[in-house]
N, CA, C and O atoms as a GROMACS GRO file, in nm:
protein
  356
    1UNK      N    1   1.282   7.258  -0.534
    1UNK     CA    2   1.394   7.172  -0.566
    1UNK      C    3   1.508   7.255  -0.624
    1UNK      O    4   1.544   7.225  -0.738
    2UNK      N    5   1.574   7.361  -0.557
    2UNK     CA    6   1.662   7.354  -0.613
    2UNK      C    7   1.854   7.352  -0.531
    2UNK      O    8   1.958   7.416  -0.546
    3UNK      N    9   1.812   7.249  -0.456
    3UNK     CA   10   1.984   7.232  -0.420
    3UNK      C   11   2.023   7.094  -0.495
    3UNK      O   12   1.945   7.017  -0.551
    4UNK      N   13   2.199   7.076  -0.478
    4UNK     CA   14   2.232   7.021  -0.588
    4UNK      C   15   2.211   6.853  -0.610
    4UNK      O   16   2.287   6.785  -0.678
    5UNK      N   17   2.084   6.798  -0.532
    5UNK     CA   18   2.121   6.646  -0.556
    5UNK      C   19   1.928   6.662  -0.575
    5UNK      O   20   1.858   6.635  -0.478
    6UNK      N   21   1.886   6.691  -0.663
    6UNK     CA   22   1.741   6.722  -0.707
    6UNK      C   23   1.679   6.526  -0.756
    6UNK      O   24   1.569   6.473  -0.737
    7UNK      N   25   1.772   6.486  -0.801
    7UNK     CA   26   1.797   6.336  -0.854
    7UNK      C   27   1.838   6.205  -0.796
    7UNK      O   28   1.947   6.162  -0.834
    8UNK      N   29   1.778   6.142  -0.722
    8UNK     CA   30   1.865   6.008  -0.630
    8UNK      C   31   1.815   5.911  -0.657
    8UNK      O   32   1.700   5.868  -0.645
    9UNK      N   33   1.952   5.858  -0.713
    9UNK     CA   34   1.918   5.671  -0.727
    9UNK      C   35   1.961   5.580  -0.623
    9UNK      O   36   2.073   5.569  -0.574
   10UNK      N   37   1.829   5.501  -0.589
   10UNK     CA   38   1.844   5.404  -0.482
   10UNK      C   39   1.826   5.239  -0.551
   10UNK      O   40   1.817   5.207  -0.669
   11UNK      N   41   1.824   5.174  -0.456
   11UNK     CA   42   1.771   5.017  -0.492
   11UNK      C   43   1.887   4.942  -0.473
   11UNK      O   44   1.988   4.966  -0.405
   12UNK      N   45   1.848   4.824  -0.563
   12UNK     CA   46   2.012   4.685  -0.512
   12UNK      C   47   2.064   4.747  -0.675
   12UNK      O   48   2.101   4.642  -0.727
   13UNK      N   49   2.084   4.841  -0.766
   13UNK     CA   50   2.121   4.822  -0.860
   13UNK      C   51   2.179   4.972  -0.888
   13UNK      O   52   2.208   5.015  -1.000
   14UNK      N   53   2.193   5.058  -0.738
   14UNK     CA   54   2.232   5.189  -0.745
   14UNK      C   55   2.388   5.206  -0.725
   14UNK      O   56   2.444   5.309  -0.686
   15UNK      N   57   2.443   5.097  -0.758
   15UNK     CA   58   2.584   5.120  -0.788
   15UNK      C   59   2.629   5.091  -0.857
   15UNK      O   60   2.741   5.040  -0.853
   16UNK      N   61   2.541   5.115  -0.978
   16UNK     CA   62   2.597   5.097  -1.140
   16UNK      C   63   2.535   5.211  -1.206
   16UNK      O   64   2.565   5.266  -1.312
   17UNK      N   65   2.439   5.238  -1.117
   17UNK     CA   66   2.366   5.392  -1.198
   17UNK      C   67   2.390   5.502  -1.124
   17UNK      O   68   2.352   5.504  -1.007
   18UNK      N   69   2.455   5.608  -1.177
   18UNK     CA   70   2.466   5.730  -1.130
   18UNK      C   71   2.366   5.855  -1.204
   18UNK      O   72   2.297   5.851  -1.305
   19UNK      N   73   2.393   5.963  -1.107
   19UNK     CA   74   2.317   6.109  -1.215
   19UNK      C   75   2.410   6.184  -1.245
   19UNK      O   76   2.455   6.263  -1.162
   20UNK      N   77   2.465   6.173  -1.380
   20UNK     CA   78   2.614   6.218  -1.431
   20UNK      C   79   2.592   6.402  -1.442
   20UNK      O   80   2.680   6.489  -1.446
   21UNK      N   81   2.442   6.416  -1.444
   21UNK     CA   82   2.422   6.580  -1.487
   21UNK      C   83   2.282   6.586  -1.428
   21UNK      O   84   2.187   6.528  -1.481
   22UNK      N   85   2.267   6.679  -1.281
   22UNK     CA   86   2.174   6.720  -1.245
   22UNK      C   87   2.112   6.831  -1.287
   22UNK      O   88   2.175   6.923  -1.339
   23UNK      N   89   1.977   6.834  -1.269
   23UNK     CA   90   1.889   6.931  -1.334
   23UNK      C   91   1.992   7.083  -1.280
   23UNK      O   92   2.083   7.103  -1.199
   24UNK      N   93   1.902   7.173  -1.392
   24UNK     CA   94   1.983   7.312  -1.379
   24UNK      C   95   1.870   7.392  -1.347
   24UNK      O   96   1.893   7.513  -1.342
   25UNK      N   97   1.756   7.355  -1.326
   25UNK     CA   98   1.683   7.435  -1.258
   25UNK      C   99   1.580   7.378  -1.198
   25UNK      O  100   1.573   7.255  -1.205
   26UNK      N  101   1.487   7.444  -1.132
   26UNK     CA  102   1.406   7.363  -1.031
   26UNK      C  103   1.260   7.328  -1.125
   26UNK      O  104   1.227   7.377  -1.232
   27UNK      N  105   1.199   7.239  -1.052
   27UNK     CA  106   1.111   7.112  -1.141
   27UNK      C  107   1.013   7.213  -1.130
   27UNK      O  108   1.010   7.224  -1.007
   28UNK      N  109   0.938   7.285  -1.169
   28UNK     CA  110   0.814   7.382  -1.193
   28UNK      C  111   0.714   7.366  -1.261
   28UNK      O  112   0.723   7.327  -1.377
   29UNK      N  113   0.585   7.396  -1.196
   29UNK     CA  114   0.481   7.341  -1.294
   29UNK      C  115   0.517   7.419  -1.447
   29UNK      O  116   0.595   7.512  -1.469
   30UNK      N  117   0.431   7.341  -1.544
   30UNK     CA  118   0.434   7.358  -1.678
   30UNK      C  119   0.599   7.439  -1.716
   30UNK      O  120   0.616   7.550  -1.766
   31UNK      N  121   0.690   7.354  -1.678
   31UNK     CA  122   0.762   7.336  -1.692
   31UNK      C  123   0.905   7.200  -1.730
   31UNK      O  124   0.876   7.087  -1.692
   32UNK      N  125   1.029   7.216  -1.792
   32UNK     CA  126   1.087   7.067  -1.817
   32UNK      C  127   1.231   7.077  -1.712
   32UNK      O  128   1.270   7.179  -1.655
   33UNK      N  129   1.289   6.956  -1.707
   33UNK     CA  130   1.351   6.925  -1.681
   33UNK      C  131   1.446   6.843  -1.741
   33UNK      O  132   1.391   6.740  -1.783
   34UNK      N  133   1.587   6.846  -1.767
   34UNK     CA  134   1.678   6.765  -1.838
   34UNK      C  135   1.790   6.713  -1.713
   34UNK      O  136   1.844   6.790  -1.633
   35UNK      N  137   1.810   6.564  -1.718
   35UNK     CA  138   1.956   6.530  -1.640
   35UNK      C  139   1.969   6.447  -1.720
   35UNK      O  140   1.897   6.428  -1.818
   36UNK      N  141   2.112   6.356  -1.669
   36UNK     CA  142   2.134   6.274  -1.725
   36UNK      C  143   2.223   6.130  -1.638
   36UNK      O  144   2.330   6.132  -1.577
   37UNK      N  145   2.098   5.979  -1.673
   37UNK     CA  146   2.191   5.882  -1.588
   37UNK      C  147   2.264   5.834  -1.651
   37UNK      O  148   2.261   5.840  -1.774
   38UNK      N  149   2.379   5.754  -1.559
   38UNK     CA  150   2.462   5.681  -1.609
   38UNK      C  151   2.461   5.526  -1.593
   38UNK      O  152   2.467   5.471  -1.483
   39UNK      N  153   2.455   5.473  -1.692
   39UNK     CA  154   2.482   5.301  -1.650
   39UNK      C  155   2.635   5.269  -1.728
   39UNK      O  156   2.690   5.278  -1.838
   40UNK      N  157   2.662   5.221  -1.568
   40UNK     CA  158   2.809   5.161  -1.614
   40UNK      C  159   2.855   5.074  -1.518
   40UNK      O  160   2.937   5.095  -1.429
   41UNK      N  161   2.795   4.975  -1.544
   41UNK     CA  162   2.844   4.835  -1.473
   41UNK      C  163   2.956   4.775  -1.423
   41UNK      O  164   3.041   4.765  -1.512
   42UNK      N  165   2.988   4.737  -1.329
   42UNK     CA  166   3.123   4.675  -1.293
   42UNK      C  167   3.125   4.529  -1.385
   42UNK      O  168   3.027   4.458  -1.408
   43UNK      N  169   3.262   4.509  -1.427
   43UNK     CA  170   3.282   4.380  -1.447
   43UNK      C  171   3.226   4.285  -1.444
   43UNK      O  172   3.201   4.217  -1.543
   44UNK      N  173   3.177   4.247  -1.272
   44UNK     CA  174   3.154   4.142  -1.220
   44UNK      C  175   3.006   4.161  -1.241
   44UNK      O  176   2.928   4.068  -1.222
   45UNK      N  177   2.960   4.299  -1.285
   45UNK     CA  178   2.798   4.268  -1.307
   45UNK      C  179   2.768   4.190  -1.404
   45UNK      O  180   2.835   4.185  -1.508
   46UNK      N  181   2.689   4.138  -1.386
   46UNK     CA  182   2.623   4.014  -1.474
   46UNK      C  183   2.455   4.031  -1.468
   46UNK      O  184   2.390   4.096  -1.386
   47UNK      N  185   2.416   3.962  -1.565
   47UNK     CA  186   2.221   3.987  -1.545
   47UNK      C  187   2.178   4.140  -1.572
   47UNK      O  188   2.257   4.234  -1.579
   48UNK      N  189   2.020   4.146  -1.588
   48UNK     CA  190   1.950   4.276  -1.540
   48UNK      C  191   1.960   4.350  -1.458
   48UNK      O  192   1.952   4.275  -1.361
   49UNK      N  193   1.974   4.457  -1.415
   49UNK     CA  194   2.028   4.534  -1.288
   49UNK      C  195   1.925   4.637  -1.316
   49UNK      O  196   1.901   4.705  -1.416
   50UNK      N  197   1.864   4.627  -1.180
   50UNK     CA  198   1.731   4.745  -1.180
   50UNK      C  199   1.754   4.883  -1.036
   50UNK      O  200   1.819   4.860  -0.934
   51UNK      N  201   1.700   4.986  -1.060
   51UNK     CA  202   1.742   5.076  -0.966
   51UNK      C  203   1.621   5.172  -0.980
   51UNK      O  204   1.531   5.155  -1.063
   52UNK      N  205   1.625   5.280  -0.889
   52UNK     CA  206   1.487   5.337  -0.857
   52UNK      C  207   1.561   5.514  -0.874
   52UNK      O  208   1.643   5.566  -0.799
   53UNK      N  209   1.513   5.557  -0.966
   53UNK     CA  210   1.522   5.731  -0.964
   53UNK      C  211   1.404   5.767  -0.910
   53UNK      O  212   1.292   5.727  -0.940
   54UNK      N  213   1.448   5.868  -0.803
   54UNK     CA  214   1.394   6.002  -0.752
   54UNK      C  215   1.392   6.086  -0.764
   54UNK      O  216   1.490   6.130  -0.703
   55UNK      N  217   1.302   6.222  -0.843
   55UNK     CA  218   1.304   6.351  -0.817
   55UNK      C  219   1.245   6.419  -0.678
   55UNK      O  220   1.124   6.419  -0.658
   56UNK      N  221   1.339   6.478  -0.582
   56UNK     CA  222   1.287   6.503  -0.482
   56UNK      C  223   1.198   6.611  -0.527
   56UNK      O  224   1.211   6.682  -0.627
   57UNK      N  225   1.091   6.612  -0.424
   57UNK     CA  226   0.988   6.755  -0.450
   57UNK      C  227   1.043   6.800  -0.299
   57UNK      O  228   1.096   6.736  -0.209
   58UNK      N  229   1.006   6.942  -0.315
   58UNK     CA  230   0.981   7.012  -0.191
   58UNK      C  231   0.875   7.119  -0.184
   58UNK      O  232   0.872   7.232  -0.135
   59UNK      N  233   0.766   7.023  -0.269
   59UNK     CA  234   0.608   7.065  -0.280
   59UNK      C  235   0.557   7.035  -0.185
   59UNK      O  236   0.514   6.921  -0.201
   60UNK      N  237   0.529   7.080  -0.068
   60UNK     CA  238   0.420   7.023   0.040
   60UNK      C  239   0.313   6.900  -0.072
   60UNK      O  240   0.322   6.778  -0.083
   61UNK      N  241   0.230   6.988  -0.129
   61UNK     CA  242   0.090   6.918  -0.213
   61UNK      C  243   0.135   6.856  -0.310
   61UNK      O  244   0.056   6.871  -0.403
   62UNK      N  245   0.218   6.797  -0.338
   62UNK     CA  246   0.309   6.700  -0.441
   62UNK      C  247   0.414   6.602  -0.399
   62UNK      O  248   0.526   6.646  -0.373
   63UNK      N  249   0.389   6.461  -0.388
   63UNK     CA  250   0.530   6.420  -0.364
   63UNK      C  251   0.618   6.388  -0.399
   63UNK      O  252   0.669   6.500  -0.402
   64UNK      N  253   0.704   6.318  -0.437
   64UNK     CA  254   0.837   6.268  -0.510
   64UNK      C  255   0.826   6.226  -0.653
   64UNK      O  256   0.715   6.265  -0.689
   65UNK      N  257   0.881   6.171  -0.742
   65UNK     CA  258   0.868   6.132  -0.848
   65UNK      C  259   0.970   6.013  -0.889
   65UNK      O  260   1.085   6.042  -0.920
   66UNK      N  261   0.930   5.889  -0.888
   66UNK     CA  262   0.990   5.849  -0.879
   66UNK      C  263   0.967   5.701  -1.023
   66UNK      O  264   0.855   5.656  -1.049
   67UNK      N  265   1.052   5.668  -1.070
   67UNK     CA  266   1.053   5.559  -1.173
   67UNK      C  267   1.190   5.434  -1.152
   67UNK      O  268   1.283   5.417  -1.074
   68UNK      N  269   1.139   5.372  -1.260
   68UNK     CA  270   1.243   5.218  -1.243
   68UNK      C  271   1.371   5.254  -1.355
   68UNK      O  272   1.310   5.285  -1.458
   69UNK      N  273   1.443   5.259  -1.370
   69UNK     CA  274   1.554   5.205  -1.466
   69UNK      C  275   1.596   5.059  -1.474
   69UNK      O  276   1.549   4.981  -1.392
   70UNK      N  277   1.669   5.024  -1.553
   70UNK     CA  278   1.717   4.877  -1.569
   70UNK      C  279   1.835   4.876  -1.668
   70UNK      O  280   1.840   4.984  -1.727
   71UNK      N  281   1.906   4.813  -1.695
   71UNK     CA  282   1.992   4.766  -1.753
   71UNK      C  283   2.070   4.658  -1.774
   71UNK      O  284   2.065   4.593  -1.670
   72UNK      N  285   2.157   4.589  -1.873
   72UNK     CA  286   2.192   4.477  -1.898
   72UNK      C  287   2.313   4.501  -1.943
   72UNK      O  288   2.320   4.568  -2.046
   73UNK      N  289   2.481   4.438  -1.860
   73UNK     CA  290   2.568   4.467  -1.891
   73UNK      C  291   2.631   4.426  -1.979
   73UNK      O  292   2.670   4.310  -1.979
   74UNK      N  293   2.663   4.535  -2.102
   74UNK     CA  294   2.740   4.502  -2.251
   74UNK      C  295   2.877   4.515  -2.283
   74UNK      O  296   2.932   4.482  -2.388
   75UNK      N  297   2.939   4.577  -2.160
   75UNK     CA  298   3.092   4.651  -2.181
   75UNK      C  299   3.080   4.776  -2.173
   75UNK      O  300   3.002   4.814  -2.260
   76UNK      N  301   3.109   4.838  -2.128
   76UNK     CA  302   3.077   5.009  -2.145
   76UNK      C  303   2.959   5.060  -2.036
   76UNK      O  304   2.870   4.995  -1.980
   77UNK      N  305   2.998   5.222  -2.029
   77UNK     CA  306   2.935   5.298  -1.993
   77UNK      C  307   2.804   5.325  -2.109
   77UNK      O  308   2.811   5.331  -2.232
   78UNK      N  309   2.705   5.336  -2.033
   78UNK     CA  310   2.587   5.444  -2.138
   78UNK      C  311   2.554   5.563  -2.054
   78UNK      O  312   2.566   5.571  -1.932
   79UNK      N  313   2.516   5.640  -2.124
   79UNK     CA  314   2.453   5.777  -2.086
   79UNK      C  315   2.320   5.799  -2.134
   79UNK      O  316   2.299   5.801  -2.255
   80UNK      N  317   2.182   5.825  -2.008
   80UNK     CA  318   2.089   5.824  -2.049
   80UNK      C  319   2.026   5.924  -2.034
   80UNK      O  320   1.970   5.926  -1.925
   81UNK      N  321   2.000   6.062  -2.132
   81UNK     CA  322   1.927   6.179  -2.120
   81UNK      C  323   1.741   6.163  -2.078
   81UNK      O  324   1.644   6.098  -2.118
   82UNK      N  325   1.758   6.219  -2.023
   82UNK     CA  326   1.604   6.204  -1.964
   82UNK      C  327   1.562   6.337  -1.956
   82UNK      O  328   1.642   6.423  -1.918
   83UNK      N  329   1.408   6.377  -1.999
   83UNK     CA  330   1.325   6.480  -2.022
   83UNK      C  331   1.224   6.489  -1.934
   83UNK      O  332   1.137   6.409  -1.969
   84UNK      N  333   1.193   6.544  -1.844
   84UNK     CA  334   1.064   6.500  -1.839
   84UNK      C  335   0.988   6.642  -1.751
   84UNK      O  336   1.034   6.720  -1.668
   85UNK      N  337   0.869   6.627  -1.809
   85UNK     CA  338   0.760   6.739  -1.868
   85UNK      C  339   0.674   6.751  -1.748
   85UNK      O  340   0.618   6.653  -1.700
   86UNK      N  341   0.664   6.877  -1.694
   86UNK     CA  342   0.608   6.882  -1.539
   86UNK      C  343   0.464   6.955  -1.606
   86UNK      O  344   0.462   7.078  -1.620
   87UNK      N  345   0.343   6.869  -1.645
   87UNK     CA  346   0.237   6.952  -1.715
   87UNK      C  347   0.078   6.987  -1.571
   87UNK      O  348  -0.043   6.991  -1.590
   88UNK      N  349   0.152   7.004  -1.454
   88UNK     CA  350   0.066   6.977  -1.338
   88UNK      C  351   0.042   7.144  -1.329
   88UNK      O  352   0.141   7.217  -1.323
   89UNK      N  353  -0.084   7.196  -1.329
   89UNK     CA  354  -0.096   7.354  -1.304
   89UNK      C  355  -0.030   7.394  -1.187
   89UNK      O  356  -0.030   7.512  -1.153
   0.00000   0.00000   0.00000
């Protein structure tokens, strides 16, 4: 993983969430990773708004990584730092 879109958000709720800061290096075992999403709702959003992050792999023997986000629109942008800990030998 290391060309520059390592991070993709899909779903009905991926146009309120962006990846404001992609990883700076590639996802490696016993190794971390830092990016960062963005929720920032249009206006007209209203309700829970859910969306799907991807870390692509380009591990043959490993596949994607993938989790839910959600959010609830308050006014504003947020910025959400995310960590996460690759503890696979």
């Amino acid at each position: 993983m290391t060309d520059s879109s390592q991070v993709c958000i899909s779903g009905p709720g991926a146009d309120v969430f962006s990846v404001a800061t992609q990883p700076h290096s590639p996802f490696t075992p016993d190794h971390s990773i830092q990016f960062v999403v963005q929720f920032a709702p249009l206006t007209s959003t209203t309700g829970l708004v859910t969306a799907t992050v991807t870390i692509i792999s380009d591990d043959d023997a490993r596949s994607s990584y993938t989790f839910v986000v959600q959010g609830t629109s308050s006014g504003g942008a947020i910025y959400l730092p995310i960590i996460l800990k690759n503890d696979a030998p």
